[in-house]
KEKE-3310 file (N, C-alpha, C; in steps of 0.2 Angstrom, whole numbers, plus 5000, padded with zeros to 4 digits):
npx = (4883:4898:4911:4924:4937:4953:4964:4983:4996:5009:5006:5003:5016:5022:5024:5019:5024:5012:4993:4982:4969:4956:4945:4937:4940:4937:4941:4953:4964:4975:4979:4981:4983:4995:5007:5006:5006:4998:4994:4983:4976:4967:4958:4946:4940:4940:4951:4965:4972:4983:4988:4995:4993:4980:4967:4955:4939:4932:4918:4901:4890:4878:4879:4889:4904:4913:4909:4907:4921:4925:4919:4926:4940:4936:4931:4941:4950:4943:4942:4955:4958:4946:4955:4964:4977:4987:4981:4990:4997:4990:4990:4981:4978:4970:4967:4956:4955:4964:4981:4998:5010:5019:5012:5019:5031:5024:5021:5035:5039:5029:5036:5049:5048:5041:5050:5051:5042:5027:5016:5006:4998:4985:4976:4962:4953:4958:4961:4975:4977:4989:4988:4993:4990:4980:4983:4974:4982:4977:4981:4980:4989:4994:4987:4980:4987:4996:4997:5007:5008:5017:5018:5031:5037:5033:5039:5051:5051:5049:5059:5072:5066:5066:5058:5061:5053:5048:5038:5024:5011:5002:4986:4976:4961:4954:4953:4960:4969:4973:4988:4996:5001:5012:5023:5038:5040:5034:5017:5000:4985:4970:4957:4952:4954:4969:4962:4952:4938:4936:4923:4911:4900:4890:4889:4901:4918:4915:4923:4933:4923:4920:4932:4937:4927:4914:4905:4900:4909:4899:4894:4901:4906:4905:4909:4921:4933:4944:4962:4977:4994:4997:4999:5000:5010:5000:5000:4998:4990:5000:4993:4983:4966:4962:4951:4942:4939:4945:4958:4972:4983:4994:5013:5012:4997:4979:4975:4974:4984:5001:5009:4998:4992:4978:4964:4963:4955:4940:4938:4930:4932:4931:4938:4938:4941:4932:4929:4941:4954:4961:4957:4941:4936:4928:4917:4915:4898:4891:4875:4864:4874:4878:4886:4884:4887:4898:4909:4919:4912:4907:4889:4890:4897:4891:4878:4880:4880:4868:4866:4869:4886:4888:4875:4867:4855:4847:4853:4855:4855:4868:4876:4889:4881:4866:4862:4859:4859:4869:4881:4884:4882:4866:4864:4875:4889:4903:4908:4918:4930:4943:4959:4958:4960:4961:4970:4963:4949:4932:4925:4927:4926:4920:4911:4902:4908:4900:4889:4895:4900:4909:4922:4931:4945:4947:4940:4949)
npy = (5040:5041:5026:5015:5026:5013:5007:5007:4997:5004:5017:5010:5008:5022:5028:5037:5045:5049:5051:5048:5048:5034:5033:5025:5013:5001:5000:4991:4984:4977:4966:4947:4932:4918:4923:4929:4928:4927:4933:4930:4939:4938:4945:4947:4946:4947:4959:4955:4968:4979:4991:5001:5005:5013:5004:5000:4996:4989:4998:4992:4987:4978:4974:4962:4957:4949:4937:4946:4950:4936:4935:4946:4938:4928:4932:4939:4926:4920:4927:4928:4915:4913:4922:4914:4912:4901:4888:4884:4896:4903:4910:4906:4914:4913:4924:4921:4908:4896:4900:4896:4901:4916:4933:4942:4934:4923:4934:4935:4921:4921:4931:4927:4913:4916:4925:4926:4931:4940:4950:4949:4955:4953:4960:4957:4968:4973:4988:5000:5019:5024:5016:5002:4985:4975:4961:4944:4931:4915:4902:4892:4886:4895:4907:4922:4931:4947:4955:4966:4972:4984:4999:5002:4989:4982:4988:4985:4972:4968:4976:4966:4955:4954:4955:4949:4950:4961:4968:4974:4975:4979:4977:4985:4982:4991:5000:5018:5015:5024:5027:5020:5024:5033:5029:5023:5011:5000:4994:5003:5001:5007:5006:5016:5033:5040:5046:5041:5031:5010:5004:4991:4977:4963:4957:4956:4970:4986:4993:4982:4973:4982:4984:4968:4967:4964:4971:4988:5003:5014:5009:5012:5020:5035:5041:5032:5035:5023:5026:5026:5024:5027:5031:5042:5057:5071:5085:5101:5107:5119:5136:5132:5137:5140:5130:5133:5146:5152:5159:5160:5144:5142:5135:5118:5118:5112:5123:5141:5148:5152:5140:5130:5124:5126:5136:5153:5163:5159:5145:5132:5130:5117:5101:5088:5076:5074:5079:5071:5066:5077:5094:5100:5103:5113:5126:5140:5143:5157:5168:5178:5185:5184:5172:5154:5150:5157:5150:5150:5139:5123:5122:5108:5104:5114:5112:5098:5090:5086:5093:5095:5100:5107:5110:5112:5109:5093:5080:5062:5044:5040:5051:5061:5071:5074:5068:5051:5040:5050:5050:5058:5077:5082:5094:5106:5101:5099:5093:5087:5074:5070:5072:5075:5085:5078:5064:5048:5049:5048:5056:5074:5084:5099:5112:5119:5134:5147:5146:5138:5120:5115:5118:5131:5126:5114:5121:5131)
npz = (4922:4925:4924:4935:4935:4927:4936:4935:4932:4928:4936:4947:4954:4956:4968:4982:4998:5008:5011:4997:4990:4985:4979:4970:4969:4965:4953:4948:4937:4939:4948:4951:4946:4940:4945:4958:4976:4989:5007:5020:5033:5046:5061:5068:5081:5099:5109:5119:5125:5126:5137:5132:5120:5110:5104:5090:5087:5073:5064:5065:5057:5059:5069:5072:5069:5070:5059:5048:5047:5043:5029:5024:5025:5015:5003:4998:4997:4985:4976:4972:4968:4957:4948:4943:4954:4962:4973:4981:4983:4992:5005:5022:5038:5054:5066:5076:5080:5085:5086:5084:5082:5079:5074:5066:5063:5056:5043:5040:5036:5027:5015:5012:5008:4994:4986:4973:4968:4964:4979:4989:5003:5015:5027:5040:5053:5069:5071:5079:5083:5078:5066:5067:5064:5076:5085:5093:5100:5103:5112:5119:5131:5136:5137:5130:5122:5116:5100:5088:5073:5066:5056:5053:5056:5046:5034:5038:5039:5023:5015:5021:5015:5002:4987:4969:4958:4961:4967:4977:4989:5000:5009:5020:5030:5043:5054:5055:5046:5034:5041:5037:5023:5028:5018:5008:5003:5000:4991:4998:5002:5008:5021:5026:5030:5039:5051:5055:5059:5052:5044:5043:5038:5043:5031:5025:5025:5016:5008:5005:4998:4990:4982:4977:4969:4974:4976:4968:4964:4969:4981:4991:5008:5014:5024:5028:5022:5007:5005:4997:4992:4980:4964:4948:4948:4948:4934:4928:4913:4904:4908:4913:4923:4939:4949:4953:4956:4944:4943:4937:4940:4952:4957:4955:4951:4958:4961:4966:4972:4977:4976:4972:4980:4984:4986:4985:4987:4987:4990:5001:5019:5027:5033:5031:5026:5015:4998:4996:5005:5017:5016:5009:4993:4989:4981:4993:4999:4994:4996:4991:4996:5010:5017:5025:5036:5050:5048:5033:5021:5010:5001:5004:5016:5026:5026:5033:5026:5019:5007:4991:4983:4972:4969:4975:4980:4989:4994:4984:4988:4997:4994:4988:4980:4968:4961:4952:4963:4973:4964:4954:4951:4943:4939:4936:4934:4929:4914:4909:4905:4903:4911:4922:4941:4952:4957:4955:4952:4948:4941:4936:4947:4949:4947:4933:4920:4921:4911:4901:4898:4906:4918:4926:4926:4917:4907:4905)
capx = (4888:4907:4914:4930:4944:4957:4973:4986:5005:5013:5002:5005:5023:5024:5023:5021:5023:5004:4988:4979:4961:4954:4939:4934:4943:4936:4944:4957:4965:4981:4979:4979:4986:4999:5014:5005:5006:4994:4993:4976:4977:4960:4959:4941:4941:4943:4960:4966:4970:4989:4985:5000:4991:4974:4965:4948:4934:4928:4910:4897:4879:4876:4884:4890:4911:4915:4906:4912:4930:4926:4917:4933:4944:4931:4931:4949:4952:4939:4944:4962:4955:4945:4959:4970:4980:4986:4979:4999:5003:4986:4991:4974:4978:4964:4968:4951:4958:4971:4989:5005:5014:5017:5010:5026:5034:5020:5023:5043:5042:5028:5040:5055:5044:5039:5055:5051:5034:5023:5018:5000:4994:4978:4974:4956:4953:4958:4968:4977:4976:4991:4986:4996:4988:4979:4980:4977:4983:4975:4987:4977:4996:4996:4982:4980:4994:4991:5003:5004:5010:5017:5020:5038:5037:5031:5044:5057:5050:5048:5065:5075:5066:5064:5056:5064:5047:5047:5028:5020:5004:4996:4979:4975:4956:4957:4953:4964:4973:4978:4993:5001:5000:5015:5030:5036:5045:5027:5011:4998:4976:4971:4951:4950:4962:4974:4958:4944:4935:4932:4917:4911:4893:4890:4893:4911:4917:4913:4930:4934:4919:4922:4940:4936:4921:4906:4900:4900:4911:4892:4891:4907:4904:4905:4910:4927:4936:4949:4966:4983:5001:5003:4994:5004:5006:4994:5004:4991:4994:5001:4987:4975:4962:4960:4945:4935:4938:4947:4962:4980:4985:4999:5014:5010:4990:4975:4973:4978:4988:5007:5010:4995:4988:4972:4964:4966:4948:4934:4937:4928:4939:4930:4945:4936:4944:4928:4926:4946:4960:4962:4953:4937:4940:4922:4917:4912:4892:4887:4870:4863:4881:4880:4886:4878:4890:4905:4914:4915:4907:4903:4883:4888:4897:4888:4871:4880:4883:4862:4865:4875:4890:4888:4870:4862:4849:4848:4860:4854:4857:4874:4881:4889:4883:4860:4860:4864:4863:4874:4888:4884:4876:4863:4862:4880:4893:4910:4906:4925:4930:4950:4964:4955:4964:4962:4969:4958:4942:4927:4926:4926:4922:4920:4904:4902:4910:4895:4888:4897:4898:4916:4925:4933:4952:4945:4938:4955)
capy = (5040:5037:5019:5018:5024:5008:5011:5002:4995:5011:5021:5008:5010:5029:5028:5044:5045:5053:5046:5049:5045:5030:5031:5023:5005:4993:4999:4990:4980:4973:4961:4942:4926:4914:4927:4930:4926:4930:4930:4935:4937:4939:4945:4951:4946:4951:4958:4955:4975:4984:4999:5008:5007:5013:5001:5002:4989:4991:4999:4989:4989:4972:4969:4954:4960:4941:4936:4953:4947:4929:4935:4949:4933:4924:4936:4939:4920:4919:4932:4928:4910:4915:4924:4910:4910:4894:4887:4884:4901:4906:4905:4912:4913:4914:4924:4921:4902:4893:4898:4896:4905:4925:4935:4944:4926:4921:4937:4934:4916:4922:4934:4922:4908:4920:4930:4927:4932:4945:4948:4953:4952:4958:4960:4963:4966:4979:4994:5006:5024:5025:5011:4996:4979:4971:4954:4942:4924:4909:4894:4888:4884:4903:4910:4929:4937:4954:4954:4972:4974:4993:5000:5001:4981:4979:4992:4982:4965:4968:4976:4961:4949:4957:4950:4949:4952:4972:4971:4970:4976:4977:4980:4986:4986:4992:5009:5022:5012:5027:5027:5014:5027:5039:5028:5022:5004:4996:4999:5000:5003:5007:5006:5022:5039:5040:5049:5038:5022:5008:5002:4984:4975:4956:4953:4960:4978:4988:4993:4975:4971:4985:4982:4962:4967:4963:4979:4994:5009:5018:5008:5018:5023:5041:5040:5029:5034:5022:5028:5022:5028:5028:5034:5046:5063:5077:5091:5103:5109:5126:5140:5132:5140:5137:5126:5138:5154:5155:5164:5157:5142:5143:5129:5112:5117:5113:5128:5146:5150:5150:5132:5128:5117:5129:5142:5159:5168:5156:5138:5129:5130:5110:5097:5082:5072:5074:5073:5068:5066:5085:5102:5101:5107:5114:5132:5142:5145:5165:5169:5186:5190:5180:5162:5149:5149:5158:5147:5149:5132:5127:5120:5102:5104:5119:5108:5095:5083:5085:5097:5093:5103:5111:5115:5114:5101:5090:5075:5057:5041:5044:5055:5069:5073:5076:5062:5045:5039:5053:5051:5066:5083:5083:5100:5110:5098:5098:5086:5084:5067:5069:5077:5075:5089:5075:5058:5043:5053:5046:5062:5082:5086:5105:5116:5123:5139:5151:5146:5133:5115:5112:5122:5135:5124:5112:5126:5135)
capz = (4927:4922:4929:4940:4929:4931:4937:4928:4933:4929:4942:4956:4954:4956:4976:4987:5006:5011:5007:4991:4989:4982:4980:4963:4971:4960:4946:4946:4932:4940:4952:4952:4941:4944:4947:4963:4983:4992:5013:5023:5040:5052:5067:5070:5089:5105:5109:5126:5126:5130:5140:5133:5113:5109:5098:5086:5083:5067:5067:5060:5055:5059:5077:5071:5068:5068:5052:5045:5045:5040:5025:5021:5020:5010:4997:4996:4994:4980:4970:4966:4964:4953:4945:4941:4958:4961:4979:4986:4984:4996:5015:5029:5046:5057:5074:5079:5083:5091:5083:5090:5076:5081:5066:5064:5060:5048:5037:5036:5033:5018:5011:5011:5005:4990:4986:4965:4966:4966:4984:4991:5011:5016:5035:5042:5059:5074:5071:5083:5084:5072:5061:5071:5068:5085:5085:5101:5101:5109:5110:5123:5137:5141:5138:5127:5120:5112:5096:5086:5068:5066:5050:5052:5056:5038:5032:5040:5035:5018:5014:5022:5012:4994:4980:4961:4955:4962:4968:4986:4990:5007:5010:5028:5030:5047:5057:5056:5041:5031:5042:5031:5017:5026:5018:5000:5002:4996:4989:5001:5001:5017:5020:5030:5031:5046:5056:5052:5058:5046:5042:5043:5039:5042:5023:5024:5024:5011:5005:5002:4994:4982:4977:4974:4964:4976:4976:4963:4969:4971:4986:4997:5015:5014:5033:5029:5012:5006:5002:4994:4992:4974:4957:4945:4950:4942:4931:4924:4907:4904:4907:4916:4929:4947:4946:4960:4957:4940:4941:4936:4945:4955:4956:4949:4952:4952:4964:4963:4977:4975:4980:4970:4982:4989:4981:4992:4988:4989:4996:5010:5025:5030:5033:5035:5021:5012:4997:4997:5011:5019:5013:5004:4988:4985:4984:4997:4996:4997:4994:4995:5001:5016:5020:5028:5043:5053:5045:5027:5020:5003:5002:5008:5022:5027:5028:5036:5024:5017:5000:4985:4984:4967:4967:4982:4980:4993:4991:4983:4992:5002:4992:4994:4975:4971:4957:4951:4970:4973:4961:4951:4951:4936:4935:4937:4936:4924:4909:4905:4903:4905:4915:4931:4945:4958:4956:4957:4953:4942:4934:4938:4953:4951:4944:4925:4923:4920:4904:4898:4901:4909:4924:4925:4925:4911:4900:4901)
cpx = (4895:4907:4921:4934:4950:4963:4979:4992:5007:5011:5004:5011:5025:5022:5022:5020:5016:4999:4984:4973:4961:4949:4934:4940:4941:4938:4949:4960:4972:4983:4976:4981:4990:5005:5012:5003:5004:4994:4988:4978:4969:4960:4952:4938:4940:4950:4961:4967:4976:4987:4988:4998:4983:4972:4956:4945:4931:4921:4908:4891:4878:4876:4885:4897:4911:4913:4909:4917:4928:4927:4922:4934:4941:4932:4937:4952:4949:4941:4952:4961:4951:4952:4965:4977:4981:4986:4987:5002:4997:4986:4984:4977:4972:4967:4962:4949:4960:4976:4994:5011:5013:5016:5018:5030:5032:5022:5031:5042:5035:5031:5046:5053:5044:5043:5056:5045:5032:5020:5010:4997:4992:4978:4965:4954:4955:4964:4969:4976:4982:4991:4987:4987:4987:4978:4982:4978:4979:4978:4985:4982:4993:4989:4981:4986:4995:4999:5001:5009:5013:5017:5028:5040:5037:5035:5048:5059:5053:5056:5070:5073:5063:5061:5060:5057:5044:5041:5028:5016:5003:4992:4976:4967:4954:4956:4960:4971:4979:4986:4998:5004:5008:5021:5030:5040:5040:5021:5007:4989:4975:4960:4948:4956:4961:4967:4950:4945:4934:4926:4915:4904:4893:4892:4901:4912:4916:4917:4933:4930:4919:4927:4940:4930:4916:4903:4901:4903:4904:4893:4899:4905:4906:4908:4920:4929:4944:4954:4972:4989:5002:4998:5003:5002:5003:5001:4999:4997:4996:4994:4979:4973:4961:4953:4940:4933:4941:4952:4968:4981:4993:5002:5013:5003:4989:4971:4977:4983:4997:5011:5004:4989:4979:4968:4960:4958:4942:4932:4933:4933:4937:4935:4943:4937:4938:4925:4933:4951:4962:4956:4948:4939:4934:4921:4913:4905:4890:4880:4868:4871:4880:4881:4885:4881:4894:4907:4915:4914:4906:4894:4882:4891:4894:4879:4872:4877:4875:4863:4871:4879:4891:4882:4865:4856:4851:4851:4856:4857:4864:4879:4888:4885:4872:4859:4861:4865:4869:4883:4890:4881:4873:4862:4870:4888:4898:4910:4914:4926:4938:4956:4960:4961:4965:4964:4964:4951:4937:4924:4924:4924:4919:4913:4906:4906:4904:4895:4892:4898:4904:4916:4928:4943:4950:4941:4943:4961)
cpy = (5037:5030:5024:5019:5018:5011:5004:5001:5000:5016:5017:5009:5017:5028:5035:5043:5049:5051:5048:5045:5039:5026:5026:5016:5000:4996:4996:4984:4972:4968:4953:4938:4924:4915:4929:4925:4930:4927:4934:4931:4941:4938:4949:4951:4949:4952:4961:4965:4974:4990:5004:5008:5007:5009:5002:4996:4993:4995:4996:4990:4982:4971:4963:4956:4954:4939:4940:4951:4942:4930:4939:4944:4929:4927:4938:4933:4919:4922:4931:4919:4909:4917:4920:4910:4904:4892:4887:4889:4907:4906:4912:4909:4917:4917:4923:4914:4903:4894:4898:4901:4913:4929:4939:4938:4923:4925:4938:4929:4919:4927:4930:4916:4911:4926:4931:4931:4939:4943:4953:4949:4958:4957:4964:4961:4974:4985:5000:5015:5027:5020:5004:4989:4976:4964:4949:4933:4921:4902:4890:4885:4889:4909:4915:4930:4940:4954:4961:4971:4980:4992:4999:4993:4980:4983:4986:4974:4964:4967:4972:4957:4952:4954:4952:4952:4960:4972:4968:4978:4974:4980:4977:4989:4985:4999:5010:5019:5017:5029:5025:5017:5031:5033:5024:5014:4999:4999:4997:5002:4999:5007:5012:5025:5040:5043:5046:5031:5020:5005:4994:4981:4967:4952:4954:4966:4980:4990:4987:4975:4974:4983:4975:4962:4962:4967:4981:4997:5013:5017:5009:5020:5029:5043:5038:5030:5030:5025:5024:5027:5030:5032:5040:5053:5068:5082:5094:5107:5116:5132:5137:5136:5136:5135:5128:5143:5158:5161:5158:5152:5142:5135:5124:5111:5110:5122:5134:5149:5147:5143:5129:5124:5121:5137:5148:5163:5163:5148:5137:5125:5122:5106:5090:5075:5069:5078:5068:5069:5072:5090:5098:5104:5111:5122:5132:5145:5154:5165:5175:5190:5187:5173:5159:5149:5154:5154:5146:5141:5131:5121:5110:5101:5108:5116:5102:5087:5082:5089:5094:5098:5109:5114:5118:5112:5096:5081:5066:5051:5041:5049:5057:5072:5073:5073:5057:5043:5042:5054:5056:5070:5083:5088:5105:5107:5097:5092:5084:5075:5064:5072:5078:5077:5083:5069:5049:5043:5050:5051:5070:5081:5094:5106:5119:5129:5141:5150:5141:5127:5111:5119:5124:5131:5121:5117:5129:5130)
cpz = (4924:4926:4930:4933:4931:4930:4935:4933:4934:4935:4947:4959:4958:4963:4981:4995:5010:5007:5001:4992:4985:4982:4975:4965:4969:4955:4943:4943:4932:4943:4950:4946:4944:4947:4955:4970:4986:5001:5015:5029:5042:5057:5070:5078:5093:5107:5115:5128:5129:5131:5135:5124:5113:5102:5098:5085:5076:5068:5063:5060:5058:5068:5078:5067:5065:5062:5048:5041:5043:5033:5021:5019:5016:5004:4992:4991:4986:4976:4967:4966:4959:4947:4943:4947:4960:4971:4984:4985:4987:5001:5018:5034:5051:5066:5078:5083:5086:5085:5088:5086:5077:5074:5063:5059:5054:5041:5035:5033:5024:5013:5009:5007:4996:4985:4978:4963:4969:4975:4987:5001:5012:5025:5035:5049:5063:5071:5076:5079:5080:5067:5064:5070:5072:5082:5091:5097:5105:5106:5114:5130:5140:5140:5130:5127:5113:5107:5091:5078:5065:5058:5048:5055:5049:5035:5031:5036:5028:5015:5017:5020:5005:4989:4973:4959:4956:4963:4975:4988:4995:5008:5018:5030:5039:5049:5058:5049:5038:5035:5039:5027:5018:5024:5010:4999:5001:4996:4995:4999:5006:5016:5023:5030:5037:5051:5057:5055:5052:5045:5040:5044:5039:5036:5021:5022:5018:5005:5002:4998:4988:4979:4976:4972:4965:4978:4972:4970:4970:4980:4993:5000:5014:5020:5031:5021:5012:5004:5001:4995:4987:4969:4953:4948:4944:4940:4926:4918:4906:4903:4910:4922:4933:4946:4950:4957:4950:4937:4938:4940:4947:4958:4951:4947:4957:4955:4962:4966:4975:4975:4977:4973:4986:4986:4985:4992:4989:4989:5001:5014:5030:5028:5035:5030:5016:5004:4995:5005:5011:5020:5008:4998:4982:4986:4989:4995:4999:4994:4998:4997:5006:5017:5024:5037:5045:5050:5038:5025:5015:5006:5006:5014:5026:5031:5031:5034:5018:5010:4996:4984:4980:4965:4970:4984:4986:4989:4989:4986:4994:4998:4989:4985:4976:4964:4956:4955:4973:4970:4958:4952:4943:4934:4934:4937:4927:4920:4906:4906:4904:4909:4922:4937:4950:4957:4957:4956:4948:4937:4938:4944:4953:4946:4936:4927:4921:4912:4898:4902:4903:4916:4923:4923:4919:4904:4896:4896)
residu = (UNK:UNK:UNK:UNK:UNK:UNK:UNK:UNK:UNK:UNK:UNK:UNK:UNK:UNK:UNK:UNK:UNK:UNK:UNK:UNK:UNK:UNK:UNK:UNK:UNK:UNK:UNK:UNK:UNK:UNK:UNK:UNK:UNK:UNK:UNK:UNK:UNK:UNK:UNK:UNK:UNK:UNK:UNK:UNK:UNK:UNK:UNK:UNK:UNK:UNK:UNK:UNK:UNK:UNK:UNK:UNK:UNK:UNK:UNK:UNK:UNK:UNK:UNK:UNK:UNK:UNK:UNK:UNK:UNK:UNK:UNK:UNK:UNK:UNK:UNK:UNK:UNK:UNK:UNK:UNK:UNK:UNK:UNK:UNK:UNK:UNK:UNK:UNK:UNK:UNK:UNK:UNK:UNK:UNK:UNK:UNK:UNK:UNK:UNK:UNK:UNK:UNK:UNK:UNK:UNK:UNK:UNK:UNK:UNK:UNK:UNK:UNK:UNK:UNK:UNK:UNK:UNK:UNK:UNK:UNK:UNK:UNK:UNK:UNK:UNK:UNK:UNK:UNK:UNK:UNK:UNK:UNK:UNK:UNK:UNK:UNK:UNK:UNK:UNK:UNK:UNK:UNK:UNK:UNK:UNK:UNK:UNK:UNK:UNK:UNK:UNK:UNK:UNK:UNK:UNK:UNK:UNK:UNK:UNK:UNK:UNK:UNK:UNK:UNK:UNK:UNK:UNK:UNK:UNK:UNK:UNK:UNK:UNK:UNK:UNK:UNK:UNK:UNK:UNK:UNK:UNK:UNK:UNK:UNK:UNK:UNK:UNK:UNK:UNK:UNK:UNK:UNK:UNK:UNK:UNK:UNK:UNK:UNK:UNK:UNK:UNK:UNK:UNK:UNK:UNK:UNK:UNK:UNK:UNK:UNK:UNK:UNK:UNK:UNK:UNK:UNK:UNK:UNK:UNK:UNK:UNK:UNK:UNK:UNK:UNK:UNK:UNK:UNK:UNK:UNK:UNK:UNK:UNK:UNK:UNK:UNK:UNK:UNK:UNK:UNK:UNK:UNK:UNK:UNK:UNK:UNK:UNK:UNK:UNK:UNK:UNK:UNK:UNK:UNK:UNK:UNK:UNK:UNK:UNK:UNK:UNK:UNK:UNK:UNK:UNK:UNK:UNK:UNK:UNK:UNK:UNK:UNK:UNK:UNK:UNK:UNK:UNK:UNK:UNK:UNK:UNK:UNK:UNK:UNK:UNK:UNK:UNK:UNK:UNK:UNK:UNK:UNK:UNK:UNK:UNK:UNK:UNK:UNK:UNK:UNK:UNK:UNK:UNK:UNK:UNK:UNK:UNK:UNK:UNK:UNK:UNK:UNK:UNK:UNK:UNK:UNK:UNK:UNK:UNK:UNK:UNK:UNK:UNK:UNK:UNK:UNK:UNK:UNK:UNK:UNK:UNK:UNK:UNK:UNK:UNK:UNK:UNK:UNK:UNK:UNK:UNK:UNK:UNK:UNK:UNK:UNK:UNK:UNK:UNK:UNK:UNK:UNK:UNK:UNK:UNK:UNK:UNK:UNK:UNK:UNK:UNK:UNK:UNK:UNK)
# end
């Protein structure tokens, strides 16, 4: 099994407005030492509830959300202390106490406070149905008061108080997160895409746990995939094949269609951001001439999440793949090792071309 490939500096930089997968989240090499300020906010609580925004609790395995969150900012704090962060430049705000400080308030004065420095704030806790941070106060005079964080709060923020340092990172682990993703005025890594719950076990979500290296990426909810804004964009080399069907790709690739992005004869038309944000990008399974559904399909959506996509084996511990606790297919899978069509990828995703041991776009 390949490890994550890390993503470097130069990659975080390049920023795009839509969310990009990020599934291989402990790769990363970048974060953490003395150039950094860090703020964790937790709000895993109850939230008095505004009618006029729909908000998400996390899901969890445990039913025990509270713990959950504790254990996120635990994780957080540890890891860039560990990393040589120096404790005065760690702020935690607990919403699950008593503050008197409106969260809005707390993340200017920590940009202003910080305006040389690298610049990381993590939130974990409720998310709206566009991504909006829920978070309730208890100050104990007045009772509950529901305070929301949007995205273009954090836009607004950021951009009036600047850093010298050219870096800010926010990590939104949070349902419906990838909304964060659609804007390019900081980085972001969101724990679920814009239509997704995230996922949350009394040890702390999973998405954290990976990205501060207490889990292996193996251990990614298949249910909630993390994405980000940045990575470099892909540019396939001249002459490569559509990585389905093996024709020409069209555009920038990796697909053949004239706009490259889809490949016009034998895709699976499933849109469930599985095994990236959008369109499947696996073939459709014909057998005998007939596919598995009215809908064309390739082998893993088609069985509904149960077959491996490439060879039609039934899938090994969550998947979506029928080796290697589903990280790989052991029988049919593109043994390349660089140029990966999709960014963030731990290697090929697509099937040999007939008789060889790459894919139709890596073989070309």
């Amino acid at each position: 099994s390949c490890p994550p490939r890390p993503i470097c500096i130069t990659e975080l930089m390049a920023r795009v407005a839509k969310p990009r997968d990020y599934s291989v989240i402990g790769g990363h090499t970048w974060l953490g030492g003395a150039d950094w300020a860090v703020l964790v906010l937790e709000s895993g609580g109850e939230v008095a509830g505004d009618q006029s925004i729909a908000f998400y609790k996390e899901e969890h395995e445990s039913g025990r959300y509270l713990e959950g969150a504790n254990h996120n900012a635990g994780i957080v704090k540890d890891y860039f202390l560990r990393t040589s962060t120096p404790n005065a430049q760690l702020e935690h705000y607990d919403f699950n106490c008593r503050q008197t400080v409106p969260p809005r308030h707390l993340i200017e004065q920590f940009l202003a406070r910080n305006s040389t420095k690298k610049r990381f704030i993590y939130f974990t806790g409720h998310g709206s149905a566009a991504g909006s941070w829920c978070l309730t106060m208890f100050n104990g005079s007045s009772g509950k008061t529901d305070h929301y964080i949007r995205v273009q709060d954090m836009v607004d923020l950021i951009t009036q108080n600047p850093s010298s340092a050219g870096m800010d990172v926010v990590f939104s682990q949070a349902c419906h997160s990838g909304h964060w993703c659609f804007q390019t005025s900081f980085n972001v890594i969101c724990s679920a895409s814009p239509r997704e719950s995230s996922v949350s076990t009394a040890a702390g979500s999973l998405v954290t746990r990976a990205f501060f290296h207490k889990a292996g990426h193996r251990a990614m909810p298949q249910r909630s995939r993390p994405v980000c804004n940045f990575g470099d964009e892909f540019v396939p080399a001249r002459g490569n094949k559509c990585g389905i069907c093996g024709r020409a790709v069209g555009g920038q690739g990796p697909f053949c269609s004239a706009s490259g992005d889809a490949c016009a004869f034998n895709q699976c038309q499933a849109c469930d951001d599985r095994p990236i944000p959008g369109r499947c990008i696996w073939p459709i399974v014909l057998e005998g001439g007939k596919r598995h559904s009215s809908k064309p399909q390739c082998y893993y959506h088609a069985s509904n999440y149960r077959l491996c996509p490439l060879c039609g084996r039934e899938v090994a511990g969550e998947g979506p793949f029928c080796h290697d606790r589903g990280e790989n297919c052991g029988f049919n899978q593109c043994q390349a090792t660089t140029r990966f069509a999709f960014p963030n990828r731990p290697r090929c995703d697509w099937a040999c071309k007939p008789g060889k041991s790459m894919c139709h776009f890596h073989w070309s």
